[in-house]
C-alpha positions in Angstrom: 24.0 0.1 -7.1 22.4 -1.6 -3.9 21.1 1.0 -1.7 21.1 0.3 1.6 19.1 3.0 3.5 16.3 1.9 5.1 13.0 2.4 3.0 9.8 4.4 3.9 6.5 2.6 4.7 3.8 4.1 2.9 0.2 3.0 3.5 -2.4 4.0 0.9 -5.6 5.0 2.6 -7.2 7.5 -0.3 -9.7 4.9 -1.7 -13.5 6.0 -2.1 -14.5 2.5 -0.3 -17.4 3.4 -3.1 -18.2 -1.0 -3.2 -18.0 -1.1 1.1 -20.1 1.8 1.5 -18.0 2.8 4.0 -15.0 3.4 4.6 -12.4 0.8 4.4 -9.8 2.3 6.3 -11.6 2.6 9.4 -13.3 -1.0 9.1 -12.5 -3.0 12.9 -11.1 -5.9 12.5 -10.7 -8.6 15.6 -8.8 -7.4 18.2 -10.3 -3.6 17.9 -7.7 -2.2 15.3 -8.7 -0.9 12.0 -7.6 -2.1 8.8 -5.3 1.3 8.5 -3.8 0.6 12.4 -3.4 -3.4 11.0 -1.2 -1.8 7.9 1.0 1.0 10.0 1.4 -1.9 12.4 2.8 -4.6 9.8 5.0 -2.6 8.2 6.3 -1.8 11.7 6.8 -5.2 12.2 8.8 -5.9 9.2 11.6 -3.3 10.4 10.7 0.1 9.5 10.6 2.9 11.2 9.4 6.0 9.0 5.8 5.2 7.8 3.4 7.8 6.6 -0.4 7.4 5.2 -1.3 8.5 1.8 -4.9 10.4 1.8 -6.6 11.1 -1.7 -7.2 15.0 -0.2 -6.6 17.0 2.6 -10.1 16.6 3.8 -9.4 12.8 4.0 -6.5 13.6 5.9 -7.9 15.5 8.6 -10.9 13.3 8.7 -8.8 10.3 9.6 -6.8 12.2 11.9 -10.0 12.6 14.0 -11.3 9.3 13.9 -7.8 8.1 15.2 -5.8 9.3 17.8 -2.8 6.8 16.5 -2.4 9.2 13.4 -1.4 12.2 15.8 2.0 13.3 15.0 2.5 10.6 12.0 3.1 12.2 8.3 0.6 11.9 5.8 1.0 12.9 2.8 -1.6 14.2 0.0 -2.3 12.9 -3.9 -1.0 15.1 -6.1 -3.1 16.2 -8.1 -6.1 14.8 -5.2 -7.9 11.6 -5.8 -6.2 10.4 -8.4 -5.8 6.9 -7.2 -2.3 5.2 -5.6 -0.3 6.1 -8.6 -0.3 9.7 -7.1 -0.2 8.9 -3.6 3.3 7.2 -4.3 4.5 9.9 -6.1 3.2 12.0 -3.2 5.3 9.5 -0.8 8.4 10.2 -2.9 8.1 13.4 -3.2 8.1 13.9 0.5 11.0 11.5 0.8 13.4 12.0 -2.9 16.1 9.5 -2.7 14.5 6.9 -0.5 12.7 3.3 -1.7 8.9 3.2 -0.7 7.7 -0.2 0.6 4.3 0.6 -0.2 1.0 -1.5 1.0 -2.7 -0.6 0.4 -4.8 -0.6 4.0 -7.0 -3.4 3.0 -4.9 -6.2 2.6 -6.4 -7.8 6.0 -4.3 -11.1 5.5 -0.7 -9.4 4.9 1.8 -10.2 7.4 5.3 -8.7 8.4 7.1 -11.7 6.8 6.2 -11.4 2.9 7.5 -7.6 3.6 10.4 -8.5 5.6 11.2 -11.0 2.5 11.0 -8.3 -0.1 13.0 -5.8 2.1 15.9 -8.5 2.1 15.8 -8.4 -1.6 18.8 -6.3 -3.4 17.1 -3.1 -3.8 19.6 -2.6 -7.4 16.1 -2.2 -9.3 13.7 0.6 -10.0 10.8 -1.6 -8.6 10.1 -5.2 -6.9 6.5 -6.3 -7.5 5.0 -9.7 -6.3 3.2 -11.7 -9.1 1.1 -14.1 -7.7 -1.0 -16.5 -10.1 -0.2 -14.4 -12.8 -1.8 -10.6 -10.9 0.6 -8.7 -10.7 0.6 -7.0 -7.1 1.7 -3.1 -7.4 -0.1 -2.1 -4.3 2.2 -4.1 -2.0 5.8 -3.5 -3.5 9.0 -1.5 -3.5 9.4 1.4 -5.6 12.9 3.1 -6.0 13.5 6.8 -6.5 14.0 6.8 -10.3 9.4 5.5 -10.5 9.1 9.7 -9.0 10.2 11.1 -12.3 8.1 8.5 -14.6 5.2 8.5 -12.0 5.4 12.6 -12.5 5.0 12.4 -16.1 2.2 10.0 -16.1 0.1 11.8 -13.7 0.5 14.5 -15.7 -0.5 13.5 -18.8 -3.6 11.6 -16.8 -2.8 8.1 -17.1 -3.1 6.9 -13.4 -2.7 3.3 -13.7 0.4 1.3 -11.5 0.3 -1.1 -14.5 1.9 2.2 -17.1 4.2 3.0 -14.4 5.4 -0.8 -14.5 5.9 -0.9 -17.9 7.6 2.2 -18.5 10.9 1.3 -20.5 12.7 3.9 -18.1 12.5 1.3 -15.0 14.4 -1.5 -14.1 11.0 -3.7 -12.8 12.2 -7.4 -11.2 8.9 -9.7 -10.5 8.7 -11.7 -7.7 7.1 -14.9 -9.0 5.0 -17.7 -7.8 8.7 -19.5 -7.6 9.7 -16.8 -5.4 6.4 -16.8 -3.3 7.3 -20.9 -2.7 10.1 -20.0 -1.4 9.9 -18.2 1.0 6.6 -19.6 1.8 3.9 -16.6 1.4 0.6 -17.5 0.3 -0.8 -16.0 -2.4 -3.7 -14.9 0.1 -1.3 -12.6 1.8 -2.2 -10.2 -1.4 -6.3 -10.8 -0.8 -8.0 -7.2 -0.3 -11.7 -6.9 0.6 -13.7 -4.7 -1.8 -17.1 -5.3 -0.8 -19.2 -6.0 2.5 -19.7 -9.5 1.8 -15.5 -10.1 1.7 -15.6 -8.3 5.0 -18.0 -10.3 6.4 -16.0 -13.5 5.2 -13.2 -12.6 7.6 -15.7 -13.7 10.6 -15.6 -10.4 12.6 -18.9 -10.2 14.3 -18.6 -6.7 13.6 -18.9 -7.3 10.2 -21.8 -9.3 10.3 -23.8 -5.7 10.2 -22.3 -4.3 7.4 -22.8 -7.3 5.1 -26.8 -7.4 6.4 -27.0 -3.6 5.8 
């Protein structure tokens, strides 16, 4: 059965940014935003209105809080059990909202626009889960999860497997792949799904600001 409602935007924001050396989140990117502000913002722009931030702990939450002022008032919600990666941060996401889909994007994804979101929300949502594959990597940390991943998600954080990739390929869910056919179509480039990792693929974006943090 197609479900209708209107999803909840989740931005994953709990990484360690151990290969930055600092954190990712709160990297500026041109224009002044951060690469958390650029993520809350796109999935604004593709049409939804509920949109929360996943933390890997409490501390993280309140630390990004301050350094913010745009996260006054907005949910974020905590990994269950803490820093155990964006498997847990989902369920977190899903547990806050049961019922609801989660369009959910990591924060540094600095070429993802509101269109290749605004293509997967038009999708039938009659799946457990709709997952971009482009070139052959699959892309779990910018897809729609449906309410049946929270149970299997549970039981794998539970039993410590972490990964997106056991969550996929649980035999309980319904998983369609978007495909580099699919990504032709409607015209997203496979860099939409780039992330930046290190200083280096920071500086590559030609922010002067980043000209620093790849010298240092």
């Amino acid at each position: 059965m197609n479900d209708n409602r209107e999803p909840i935007g989740v931005v994953l924001a709990g990484g360690s940014s151990a290969r930055m050396g600092r954190d990712k989140a709160l990297l500026s990117l041109p224009g002044g935003k951060t690469l958390l502000e650029r993520g809350i913002d796109t999935l604004r722009e593709a049409g939804l209105s509920r949109i929360v931030v996943s933390v890997s702990s409490a501390q993280r939450g309140h630390a990004l809080r301050a350094a913010l002022p745009v996260l006054s008032g907005r949910a974020i919600v905590v990994d269950c059990p803490p820093d155990s990666g964006p498997l847990a941060g989902l369920c977190a996401a899903m547990s806050a909202f049961p019922g609801y889909h989660v369009l959910l994007i990591a924060c540094d994804m600095p070429h993802l626009e509101p269109d290749p979101l605004r293509a997967m929300l038009d999708e039938p949502r009659t799946v457990d889960a709709l997952v971009p594959v482009a070139s052959g990597q699959l892309q779990p940390l910018c897809a729609i999860y449906g309410p049946a991943c929270l149970r299997v998600a549970g039981r794998l954080l539970a039993t410590g497997r972490l990964s997106m990739r056991d969550l996929l390929a649980s035999p309980e869910l319904r998983v369609r792949y978007l495909d580099d056919a699919w990504l032709a179509a409607k015209k997203i480039p496979h860099t939409a799904f780039d992330n930046v990792n290190t200083p280096a693929e920071f500086a590559a974006l030609g922010h002067p600001a980043s000209q620093g943090l790849a010298d240092g």
